[in-house]
PDB file of N, CA, C and O in Angstrom:
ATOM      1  N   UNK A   1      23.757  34.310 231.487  1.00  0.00           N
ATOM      2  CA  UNK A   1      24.869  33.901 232.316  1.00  0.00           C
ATOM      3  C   UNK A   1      24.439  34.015 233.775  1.00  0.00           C
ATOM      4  O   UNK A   1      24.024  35.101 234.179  1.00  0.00           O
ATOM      5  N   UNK A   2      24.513  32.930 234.617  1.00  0.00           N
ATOM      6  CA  UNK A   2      24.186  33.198 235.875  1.00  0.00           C
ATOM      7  C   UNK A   2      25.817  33.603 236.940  1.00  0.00           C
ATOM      8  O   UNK A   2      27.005  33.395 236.693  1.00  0.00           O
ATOM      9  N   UNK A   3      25.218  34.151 237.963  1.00  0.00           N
ATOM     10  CA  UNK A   3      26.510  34.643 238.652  1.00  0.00           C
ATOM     11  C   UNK A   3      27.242  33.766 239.673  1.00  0.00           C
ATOM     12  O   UNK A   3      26.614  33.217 240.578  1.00  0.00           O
ATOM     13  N   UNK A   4      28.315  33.658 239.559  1.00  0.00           N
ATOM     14  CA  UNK A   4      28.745  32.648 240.518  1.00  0.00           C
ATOM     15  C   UNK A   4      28.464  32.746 242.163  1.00  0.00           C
ATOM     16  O   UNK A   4      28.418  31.837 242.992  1.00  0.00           O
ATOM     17  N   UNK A   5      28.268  34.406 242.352  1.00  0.00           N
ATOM     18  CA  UNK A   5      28.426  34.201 243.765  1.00  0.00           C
ATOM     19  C   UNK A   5      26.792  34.429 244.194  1.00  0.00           C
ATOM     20  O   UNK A   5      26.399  33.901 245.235  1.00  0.00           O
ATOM     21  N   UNK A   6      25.861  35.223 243.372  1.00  0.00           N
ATOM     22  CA  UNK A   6      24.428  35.692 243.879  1.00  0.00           C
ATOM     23  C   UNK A   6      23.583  34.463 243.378  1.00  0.00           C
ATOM     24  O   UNK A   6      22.584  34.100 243.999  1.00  0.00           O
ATOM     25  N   UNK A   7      23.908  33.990 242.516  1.00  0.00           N
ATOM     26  CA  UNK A   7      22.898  33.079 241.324  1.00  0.00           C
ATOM     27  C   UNK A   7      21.981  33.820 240.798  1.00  0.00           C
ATOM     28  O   UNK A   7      20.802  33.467 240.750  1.00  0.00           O
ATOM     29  N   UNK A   8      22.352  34.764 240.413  1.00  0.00           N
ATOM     30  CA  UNK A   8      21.709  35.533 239.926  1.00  0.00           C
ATOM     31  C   UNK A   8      21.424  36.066 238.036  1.00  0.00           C
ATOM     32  O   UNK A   8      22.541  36.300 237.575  1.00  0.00           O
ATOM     33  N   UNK A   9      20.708  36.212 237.328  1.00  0.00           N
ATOM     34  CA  UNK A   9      21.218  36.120 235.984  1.00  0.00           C
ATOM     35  C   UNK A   9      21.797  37.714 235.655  1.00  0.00           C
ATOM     36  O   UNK A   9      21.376  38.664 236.315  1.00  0.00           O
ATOM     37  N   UNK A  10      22.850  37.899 234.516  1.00  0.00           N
ATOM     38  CA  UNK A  10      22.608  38.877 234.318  1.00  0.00           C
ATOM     39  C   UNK A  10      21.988  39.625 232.754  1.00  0.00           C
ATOM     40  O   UNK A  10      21.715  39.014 231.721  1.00  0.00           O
ATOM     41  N   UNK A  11      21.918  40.668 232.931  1.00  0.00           N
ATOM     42  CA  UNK A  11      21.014  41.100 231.580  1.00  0.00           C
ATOM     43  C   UNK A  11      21.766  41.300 230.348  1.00  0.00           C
ATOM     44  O   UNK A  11      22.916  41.740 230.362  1.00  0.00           O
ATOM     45  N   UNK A  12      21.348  41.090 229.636  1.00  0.00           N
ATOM     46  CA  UNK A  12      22.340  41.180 228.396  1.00  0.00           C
ATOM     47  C   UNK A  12      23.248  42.352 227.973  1.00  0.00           C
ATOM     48  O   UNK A  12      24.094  42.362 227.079  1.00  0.00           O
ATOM     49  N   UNK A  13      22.851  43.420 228.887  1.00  0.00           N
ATOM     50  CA  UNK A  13      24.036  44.689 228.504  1.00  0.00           C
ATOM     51  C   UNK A  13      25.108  43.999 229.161  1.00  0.00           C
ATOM     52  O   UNK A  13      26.002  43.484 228.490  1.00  0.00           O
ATOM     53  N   UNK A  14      25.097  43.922 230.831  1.00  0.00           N
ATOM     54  CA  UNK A  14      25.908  43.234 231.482  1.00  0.00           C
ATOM     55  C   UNK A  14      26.890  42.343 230.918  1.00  0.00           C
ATOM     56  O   UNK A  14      28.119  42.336 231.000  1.00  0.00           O
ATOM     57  N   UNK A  15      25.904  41.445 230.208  1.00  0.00           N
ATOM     58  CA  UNK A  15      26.925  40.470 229.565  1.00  0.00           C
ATOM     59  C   UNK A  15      27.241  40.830 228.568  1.00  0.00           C
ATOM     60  O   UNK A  15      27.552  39.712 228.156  1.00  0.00           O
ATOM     61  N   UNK A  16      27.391  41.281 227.985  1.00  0.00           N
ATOM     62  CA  UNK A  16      27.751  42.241 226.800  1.00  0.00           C
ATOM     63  C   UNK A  16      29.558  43.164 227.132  1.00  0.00           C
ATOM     64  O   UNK A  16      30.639  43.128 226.545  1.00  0.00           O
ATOM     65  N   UNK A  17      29.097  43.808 228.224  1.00  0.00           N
ATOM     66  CA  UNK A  17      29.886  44.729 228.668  1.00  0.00           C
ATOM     67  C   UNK A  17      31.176  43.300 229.681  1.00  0.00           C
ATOM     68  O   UNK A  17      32.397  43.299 229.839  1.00  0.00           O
ATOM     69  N   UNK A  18      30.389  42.596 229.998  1.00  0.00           N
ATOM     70  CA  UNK A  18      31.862  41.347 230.296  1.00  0.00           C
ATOM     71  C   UNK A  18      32.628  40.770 229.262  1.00  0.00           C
ATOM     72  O   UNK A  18      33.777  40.344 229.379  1.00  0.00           O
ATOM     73  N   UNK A  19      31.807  40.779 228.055  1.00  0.00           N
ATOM     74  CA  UNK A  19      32.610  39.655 227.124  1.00  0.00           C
ATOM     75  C   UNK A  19      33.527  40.936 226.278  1.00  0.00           C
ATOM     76  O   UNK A  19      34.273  40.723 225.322  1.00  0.00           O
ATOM     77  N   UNK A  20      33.256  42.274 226.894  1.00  0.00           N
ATOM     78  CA  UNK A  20      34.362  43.240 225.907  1.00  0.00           C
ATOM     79  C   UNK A  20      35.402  43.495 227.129  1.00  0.00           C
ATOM     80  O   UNK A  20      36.464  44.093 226.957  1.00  0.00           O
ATOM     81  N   UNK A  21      35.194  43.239 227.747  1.00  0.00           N
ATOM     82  CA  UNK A  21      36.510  43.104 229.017  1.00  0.00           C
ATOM     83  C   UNK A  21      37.412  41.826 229.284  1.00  0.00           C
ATOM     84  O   UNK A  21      38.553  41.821 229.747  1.00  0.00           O
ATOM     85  N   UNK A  22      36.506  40.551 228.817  1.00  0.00           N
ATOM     86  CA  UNK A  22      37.030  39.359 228.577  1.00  0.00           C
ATOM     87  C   UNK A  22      37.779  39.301 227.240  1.00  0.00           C
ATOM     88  O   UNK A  22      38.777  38.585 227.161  1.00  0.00           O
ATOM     89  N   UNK A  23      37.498  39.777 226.536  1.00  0.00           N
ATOM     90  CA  UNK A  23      38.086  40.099 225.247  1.00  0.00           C
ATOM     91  C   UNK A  23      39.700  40.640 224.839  1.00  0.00           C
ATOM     92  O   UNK A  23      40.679  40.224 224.219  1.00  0.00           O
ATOM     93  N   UNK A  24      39.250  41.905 225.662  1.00  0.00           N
ATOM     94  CA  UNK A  24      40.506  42.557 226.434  1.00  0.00           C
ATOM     95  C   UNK A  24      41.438  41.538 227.030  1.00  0.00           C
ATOM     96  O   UNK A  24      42.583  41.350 226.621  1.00  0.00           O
ATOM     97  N   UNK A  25      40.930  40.963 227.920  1.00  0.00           N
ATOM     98  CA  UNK A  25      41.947  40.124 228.752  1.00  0.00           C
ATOM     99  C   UNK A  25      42.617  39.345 227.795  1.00  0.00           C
ATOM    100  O   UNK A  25      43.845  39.271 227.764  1.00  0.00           O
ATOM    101  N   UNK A  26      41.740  38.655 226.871  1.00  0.00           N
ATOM    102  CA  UNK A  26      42.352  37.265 226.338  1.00  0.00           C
ATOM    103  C   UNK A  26      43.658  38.089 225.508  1.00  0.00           C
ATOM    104  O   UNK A  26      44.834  37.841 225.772  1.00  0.00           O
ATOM    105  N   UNK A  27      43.256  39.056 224.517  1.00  0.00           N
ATOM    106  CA  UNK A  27      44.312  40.142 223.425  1.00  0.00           C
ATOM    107  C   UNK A  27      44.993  40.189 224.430  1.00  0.00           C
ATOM    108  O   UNK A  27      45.971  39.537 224.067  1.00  0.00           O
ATOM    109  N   UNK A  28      45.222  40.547 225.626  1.00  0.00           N
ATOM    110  CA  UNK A  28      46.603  41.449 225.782  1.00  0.00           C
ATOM    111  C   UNK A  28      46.323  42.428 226.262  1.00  0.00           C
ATOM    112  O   UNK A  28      47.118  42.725 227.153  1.00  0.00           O
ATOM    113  N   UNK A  29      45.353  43.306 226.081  1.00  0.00           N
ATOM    114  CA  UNK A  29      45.151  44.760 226.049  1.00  0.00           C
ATOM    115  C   UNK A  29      45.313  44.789 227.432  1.00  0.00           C
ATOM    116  O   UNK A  29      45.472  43.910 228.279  1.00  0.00           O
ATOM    117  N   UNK A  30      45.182  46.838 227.486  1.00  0.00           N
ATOM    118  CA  UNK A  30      44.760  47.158 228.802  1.00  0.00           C
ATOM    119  C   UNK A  30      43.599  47.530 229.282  1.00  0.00           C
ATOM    120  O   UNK A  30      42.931  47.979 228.352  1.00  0.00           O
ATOM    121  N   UNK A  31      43.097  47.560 230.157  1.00  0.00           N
ATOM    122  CA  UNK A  31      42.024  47.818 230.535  1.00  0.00           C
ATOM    123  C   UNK A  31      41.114  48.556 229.781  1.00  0.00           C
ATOM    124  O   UNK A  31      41.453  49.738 229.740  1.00  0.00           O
ATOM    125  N   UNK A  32      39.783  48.245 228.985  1.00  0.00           N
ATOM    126  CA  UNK A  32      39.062  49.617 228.067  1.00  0.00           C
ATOM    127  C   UNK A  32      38.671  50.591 229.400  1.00  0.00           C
ATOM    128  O   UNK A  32      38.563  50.326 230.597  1.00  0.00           O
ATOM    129  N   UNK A  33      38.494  51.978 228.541  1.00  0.00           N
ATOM    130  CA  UNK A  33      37.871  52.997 228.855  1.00  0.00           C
ATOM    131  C   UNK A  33      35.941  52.550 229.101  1.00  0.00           C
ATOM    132  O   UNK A  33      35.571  51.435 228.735  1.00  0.00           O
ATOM    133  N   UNK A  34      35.032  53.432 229.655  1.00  0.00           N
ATOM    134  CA  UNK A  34      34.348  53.213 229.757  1.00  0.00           C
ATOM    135  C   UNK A  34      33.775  53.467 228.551  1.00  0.00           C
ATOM    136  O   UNK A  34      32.719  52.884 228.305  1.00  0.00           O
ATOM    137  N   UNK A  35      34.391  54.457 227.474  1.00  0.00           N
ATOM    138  CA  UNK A  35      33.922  54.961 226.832  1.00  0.00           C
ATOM    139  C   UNK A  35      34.175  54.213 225.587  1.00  0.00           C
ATOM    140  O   UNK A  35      33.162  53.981 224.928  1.00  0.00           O
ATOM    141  N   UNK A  36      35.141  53.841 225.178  1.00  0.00           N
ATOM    142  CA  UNK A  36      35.721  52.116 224.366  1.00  0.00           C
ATOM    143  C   UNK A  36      34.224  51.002 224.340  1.00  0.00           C
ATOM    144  O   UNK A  36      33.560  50.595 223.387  1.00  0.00           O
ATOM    145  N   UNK A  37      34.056  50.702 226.231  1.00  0.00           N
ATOM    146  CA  UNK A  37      32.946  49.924 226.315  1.00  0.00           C
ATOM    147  C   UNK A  37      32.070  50.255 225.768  1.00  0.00           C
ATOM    148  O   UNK A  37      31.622  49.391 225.015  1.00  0.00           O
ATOM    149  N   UNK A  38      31.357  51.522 225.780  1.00  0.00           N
ATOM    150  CA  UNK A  38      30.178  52.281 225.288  1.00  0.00           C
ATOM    151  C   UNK A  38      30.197  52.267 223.610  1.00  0.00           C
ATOM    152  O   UNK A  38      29.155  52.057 222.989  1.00  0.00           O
ATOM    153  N   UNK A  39      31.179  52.454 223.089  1.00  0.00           N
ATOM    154  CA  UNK A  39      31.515  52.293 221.165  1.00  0.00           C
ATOM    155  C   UNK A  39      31.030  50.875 220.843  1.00  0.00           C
ATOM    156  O   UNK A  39      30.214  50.531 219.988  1.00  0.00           O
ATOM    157  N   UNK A  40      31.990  49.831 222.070  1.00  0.00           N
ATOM    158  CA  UNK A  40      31.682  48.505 221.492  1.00  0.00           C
ATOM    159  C   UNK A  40      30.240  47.627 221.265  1.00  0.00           C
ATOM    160  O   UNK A  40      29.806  46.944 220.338  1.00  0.00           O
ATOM    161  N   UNK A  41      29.590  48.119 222.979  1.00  0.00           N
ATOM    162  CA  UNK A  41      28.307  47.751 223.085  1.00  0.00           C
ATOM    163  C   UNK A  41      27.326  48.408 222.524  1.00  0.00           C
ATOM    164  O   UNK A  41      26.166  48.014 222.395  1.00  0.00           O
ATOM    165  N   UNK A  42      27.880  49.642 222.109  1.00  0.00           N
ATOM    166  CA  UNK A  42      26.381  50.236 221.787  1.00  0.00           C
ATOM    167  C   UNK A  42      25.251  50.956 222.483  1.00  0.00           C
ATOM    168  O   UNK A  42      24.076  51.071 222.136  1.00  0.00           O
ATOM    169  N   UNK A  43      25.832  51.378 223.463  1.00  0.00           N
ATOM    170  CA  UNK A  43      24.897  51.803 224.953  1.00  0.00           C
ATOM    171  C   UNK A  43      25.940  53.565 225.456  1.00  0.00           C
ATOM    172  O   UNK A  43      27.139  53.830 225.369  1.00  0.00           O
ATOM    173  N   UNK A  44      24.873  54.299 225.899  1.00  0.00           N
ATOM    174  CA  UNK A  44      25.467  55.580 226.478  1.00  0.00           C
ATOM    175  C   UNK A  44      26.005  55.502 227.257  1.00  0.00           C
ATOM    176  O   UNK A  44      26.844  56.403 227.260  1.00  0.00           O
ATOM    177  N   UNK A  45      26.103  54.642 228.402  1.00  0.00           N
ATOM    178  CA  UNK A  45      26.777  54.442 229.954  1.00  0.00           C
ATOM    179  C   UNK A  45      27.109  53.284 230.254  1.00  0.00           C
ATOM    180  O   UNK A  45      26.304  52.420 229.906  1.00  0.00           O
ATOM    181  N   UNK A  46      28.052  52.933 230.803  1.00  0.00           N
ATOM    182  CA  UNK A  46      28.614  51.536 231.243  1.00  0.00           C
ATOM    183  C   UNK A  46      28.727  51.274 232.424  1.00  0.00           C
ATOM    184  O   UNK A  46      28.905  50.136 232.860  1.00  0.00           O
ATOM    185  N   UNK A  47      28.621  52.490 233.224  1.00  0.00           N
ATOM    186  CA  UNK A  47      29.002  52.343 234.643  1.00  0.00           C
ATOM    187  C   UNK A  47      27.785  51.701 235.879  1.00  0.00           C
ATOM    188  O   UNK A  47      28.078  51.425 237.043  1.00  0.00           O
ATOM    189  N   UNK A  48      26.694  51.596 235.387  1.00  0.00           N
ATOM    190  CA  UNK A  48      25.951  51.226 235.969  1.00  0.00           C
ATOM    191  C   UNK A  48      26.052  49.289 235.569  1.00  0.00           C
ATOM    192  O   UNK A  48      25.690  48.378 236.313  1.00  0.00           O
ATOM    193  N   UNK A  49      26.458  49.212 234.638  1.00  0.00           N
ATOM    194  CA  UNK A  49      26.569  47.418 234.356  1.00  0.00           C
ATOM    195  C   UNK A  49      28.036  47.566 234.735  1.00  0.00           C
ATOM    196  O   UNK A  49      28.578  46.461 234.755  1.00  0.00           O
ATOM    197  N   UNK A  50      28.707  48.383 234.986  1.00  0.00           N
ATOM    198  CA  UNK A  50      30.351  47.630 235.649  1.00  0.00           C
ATOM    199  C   UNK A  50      30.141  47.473 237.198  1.00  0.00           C
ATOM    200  O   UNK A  50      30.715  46.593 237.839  1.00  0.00           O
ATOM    201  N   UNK A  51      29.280  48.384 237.755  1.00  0.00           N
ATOM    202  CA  UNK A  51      28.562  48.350 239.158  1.00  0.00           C
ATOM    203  C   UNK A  51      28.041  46.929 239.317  1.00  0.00           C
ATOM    204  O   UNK A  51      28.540  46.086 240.063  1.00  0.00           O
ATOM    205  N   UNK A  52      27.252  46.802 238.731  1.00  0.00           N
ATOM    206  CA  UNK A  52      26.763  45.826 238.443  1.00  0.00           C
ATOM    207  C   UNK A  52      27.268  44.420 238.690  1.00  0.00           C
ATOM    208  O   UNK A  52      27.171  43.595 239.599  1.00  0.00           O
ATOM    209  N   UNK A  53      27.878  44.496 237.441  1.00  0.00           N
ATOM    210  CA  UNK A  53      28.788  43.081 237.760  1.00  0.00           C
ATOM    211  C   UNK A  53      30.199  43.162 238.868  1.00  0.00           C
ATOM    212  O   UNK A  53      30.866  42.143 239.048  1.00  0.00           O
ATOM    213  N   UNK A  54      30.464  44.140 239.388  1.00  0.00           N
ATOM    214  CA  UNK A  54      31.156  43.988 241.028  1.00  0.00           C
ATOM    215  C   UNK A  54      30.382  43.367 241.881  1.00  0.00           C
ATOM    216  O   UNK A  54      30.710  42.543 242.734  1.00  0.00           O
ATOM    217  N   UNK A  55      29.097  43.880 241.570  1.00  0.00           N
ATOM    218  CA  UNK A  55      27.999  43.657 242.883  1.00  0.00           C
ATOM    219  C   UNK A  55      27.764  42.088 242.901  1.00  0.00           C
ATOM    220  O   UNK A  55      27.805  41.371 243.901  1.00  0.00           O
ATOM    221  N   UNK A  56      27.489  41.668 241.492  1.00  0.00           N
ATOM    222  CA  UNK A  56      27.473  40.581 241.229  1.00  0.00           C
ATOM    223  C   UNK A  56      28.334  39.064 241.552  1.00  0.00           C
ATOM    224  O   UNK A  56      28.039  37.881 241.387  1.00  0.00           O
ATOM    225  N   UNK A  57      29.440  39.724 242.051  1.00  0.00           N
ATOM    226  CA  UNK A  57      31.056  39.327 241.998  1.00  0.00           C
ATOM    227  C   UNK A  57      31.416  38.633 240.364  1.00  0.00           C
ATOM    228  O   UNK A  57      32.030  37.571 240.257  1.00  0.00           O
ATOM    229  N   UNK A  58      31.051  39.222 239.473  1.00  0.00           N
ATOM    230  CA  UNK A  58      31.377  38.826 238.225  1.00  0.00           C
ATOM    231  C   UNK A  58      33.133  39.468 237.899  1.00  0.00           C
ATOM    232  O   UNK A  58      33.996  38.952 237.189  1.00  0.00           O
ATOM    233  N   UNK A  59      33.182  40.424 238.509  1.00  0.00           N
ATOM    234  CA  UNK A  59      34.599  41.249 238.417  1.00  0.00           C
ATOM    235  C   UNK A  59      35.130  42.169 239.937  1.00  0.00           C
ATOM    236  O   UNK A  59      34.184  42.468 240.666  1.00  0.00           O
ATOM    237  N   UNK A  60      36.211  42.512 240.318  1.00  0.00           N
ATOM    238  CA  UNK A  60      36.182  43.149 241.702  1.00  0.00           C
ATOM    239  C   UNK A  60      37.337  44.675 240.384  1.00  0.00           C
ATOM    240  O   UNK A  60      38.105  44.540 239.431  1.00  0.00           O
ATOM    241  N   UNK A  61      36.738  45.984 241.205  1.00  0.00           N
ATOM    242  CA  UNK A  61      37.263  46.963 240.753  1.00  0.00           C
ATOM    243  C   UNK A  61      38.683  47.263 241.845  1.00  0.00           C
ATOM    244  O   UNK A  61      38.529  47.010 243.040  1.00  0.00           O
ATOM    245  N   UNK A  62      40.036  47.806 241.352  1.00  0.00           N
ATOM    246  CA  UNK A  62      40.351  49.132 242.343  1.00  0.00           C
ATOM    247  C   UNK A  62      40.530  50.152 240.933  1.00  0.00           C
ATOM    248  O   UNK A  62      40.692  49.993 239.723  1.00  0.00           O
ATOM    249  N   UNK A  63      40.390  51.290 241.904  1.00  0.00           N
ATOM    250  CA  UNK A  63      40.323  52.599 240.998  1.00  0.00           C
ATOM    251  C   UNK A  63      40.881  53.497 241.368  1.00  0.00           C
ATOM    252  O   UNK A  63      40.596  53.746 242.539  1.00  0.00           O
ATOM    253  N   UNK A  64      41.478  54.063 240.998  1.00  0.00           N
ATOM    254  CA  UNK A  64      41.830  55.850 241.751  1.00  0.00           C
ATOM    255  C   UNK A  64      41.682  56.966 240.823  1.00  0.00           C
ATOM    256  O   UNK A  64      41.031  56.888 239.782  1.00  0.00           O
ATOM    257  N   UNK A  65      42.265  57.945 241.201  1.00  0.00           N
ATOM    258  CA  UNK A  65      41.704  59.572 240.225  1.00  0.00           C
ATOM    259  C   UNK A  65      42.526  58.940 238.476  1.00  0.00           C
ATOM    260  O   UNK A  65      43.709  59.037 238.151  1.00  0.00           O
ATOM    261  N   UNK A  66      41.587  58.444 237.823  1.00  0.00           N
ATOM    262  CA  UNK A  66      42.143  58.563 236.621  1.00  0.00           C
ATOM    263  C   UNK A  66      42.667  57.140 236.052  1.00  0.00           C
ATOM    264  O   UNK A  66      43.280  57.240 234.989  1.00  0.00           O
ATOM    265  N   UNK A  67      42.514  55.660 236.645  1.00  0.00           N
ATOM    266  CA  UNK A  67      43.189  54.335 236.668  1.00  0.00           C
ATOM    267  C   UNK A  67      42.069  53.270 237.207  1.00  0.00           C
ATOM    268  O   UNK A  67      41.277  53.386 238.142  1.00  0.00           O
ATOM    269  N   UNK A  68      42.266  52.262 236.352  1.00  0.00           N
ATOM    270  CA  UNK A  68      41.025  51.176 237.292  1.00  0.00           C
ATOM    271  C   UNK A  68      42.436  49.900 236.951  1.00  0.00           C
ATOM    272  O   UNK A  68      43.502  50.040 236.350  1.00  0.00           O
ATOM    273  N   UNK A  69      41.769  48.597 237.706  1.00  0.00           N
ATOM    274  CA  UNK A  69      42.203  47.597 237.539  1.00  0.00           C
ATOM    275  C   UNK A  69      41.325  46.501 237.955  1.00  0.00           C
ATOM    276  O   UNK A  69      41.433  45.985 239.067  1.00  0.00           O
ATOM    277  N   UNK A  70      40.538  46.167 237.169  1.00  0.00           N
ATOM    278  CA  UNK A  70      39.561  45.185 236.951  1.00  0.00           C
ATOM    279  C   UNK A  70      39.785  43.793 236.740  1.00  0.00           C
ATOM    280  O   UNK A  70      39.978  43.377 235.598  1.00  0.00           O
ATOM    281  N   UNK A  71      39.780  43.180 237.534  1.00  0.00           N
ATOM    282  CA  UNK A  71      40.261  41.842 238.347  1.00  0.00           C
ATOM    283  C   UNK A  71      38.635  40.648 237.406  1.00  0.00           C
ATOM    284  O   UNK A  71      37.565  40.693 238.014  1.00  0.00           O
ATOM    285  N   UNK A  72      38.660  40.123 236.618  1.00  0.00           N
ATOM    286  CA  UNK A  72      37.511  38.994 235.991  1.00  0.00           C
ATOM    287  C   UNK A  72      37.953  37.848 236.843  1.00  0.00           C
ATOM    288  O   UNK A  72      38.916  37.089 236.734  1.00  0.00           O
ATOM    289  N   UNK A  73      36.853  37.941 237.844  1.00  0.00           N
ATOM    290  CA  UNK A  73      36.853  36.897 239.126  1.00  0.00           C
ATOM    291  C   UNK A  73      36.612  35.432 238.611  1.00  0.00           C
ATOM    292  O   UNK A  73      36.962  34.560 239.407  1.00  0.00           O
ATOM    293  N   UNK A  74      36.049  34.988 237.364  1.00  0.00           N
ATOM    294  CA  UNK A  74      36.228  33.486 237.204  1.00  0.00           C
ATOM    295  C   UNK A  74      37.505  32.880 236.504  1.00  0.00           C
ATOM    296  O   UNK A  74      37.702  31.669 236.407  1.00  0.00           O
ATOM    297  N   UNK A  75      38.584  34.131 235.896  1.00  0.00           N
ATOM    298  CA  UNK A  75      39.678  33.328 235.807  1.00  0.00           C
ATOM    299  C   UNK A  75      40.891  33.843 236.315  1.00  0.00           C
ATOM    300  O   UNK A  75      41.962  33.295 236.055  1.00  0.00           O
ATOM    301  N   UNK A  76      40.784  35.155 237.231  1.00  0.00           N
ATOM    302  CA  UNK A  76      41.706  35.661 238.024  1.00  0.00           C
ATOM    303  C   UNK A  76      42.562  36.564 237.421  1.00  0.00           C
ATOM    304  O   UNK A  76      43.494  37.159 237.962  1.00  0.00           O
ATOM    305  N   UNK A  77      42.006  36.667 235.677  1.00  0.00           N
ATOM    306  CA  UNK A  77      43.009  37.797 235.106  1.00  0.00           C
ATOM    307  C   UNK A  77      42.719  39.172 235.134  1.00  0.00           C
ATOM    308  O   UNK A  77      41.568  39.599 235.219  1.00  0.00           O
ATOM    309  N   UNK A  78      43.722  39.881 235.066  1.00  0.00           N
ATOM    310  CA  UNK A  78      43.754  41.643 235.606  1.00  0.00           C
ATOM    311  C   UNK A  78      43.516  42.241 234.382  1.00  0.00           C
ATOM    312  O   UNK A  78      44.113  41.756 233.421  1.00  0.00           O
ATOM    313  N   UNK A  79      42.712  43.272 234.178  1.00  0.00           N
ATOM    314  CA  UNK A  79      43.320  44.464 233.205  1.00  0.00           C
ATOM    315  C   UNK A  79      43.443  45.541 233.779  1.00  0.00           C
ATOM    316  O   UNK A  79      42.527  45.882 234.528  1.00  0.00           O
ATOM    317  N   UNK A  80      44.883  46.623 233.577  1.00  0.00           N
ATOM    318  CA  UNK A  80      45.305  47.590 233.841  1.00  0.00           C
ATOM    319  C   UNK A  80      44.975  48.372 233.021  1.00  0.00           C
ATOM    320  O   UNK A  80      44.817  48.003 231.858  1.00  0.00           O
ATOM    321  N   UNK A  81      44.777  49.682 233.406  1.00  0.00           N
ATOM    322  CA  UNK A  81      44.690  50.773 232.873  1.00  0.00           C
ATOM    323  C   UNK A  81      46.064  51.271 232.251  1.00  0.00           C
ATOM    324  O   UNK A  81      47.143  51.295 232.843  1.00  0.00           O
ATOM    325  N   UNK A  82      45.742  51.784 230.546  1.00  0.00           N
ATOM    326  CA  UNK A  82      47.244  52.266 230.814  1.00  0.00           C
ATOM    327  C   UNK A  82      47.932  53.575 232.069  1.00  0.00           C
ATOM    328  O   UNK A  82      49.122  53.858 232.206  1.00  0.00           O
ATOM    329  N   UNK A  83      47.317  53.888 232.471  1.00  0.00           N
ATOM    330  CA  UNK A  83      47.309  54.965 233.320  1.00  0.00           C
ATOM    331  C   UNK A  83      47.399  54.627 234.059  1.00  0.00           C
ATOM    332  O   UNK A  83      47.967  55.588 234.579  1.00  0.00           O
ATOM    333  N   UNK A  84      47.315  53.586 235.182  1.00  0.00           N
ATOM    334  CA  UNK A  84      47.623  52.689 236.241  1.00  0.00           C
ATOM    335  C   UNK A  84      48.889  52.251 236.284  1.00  0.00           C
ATOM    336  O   UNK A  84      49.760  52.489 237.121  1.00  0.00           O
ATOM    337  N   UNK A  85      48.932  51.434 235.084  1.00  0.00           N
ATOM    338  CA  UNK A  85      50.799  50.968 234.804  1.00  0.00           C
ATOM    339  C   UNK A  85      51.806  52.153 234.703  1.00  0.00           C
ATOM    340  O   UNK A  85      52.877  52.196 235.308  1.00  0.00           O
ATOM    341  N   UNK A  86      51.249  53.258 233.729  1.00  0.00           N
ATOM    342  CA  UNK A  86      52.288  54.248 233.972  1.00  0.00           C
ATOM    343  C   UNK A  86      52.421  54.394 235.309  1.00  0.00           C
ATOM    344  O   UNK A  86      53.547  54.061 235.679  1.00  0.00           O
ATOM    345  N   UNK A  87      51.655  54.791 236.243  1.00  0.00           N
ATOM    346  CA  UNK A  87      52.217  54.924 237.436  1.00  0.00           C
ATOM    347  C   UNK A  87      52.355  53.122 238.652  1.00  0.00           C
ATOM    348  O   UNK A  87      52.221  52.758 239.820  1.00  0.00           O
ATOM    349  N   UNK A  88      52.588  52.763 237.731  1.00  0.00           N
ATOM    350  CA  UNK A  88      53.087  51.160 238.535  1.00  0.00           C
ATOM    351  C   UNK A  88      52.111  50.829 239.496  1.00  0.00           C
ATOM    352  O   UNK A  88      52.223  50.233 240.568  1.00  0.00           O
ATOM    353  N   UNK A  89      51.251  51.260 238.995  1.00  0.00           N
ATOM    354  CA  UNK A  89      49.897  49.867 240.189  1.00  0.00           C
ATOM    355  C   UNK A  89      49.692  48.418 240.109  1.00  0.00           C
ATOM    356  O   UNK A  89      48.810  47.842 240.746  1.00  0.00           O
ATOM    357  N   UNK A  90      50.870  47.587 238.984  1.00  0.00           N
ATOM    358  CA  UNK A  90      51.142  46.634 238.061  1.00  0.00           C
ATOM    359  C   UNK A  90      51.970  46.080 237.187  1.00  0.00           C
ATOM    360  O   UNK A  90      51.619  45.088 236.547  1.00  0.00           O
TER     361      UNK A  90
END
């Protein structure tokens, strides 16, 4: 998959770790855990490919103590944390 904003490719964890957040989006769900990501893909850490694809502009993060809301920049849909919505960031 190349990146829309660097042209850049990314590596297959990366894309891996987008299409279980895209996934998310399409269901309904809320935002996975990092640790959800890590079960699905198969990998110890996620946070360096969610870095990643921010950097990339593949996704834009906000976060605070305990809540993310991960914005998938090519079709503009959100996932909330449930922990975010409980406290209405959404």
């Amino acid at each position: 998959m190349i990146c829309p904003v660097h042209n850049s490719k990314l590596t297959v964890a990366q894309t891996k770790v987008l299409r279980v957040l895209e996934q998310a989006a399409d269901a309904g769900r809320p935002c996975p855990t990092n640790m959800e990501i890590c079960d699905r893909v198969g990998i110890d850490d996620v946070t360096p490919m969610i870095r990643a694809l921010a950097r990339k502009g593949h996704i834009m993060i906000e976060s605070g103590h305990m809540w993310r809301i991960v914005t998938l920049v090519a079709s503009g849909r959100e996932l909330v944390s449930t922990s975010a919505a409980k406290r209405g960031r959404r």
